[in-house]
C-alpha positions in Angstrom: 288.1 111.7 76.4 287.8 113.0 80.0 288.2 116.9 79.2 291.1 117.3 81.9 294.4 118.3 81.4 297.4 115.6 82.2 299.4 118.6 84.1 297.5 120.2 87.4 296.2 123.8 86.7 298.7 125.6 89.4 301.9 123.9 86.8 299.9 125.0 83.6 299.7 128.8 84.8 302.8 129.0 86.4 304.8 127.7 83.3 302.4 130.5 81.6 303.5 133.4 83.8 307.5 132.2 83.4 306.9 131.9 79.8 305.5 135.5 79.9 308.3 136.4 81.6 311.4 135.1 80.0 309.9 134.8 76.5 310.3 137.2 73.6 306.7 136.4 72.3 305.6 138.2 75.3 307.8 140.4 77.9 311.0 138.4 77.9 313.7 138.8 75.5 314.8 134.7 74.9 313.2 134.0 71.3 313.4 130.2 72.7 312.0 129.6 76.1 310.9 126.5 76.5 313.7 125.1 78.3 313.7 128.2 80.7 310.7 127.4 81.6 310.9 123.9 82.4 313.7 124.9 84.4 312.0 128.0 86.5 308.1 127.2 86.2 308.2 126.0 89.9 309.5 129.8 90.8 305.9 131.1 89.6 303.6 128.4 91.7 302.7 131.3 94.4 301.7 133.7 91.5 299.7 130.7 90.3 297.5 130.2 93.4 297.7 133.7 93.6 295.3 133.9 90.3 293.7 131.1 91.2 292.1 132.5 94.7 291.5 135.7 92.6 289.3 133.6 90.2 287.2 131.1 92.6 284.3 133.3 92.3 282.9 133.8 88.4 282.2 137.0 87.3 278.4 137.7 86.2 279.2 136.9 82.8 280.9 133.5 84.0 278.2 132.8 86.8 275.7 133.1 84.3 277.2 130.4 81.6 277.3 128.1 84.2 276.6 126.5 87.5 279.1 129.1 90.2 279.0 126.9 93.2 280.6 124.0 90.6 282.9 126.2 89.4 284.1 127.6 93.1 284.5 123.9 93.8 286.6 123.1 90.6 288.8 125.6 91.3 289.3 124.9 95.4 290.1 121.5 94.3 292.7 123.1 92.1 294.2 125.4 95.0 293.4 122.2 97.2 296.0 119.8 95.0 298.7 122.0 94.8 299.2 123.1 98.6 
């Protein structure tokens, strides 16, 4: 197992953010949204680099579980893949 996702992390939080959106598990109203959100995923990509450039540097609590210069790299190569 290689411990990375099949989908690129810009497609994986927009199709969050459209399911938070449209879904009634969360703020929408549909009680089925998964075809929605095939469908309109793509409309939430600039939201999705939008968290991502908000997240490149860890918090204290993240910088200190881990290694902050790999993680700032992880996620420009995430930002990097999807522009």
């Amino acid at each position: 197992m290689s411990g990375a996702a099949n989908t690129n992390l810009v497609e994986r939080i927009a199709r969050v953010l459209a399911g938070v959106a449209l879904s009634s598990n969360a703020e929408g109203s549909d009680p089925s949204a998964a075809d929605e959100v095939d469908r309109t995923w793509c409309d939430h990509t600039n939201q999705a680099l939008a968290v991502l450039h908000a997240i490149r540097e860890p918090d204290d609590a993240g910088a200190a579980a881990g290694d902050a210069g790999i993680w700032q790299t992880m996620v420009e190569a995430s930002i990097s893949s999807a522009e």
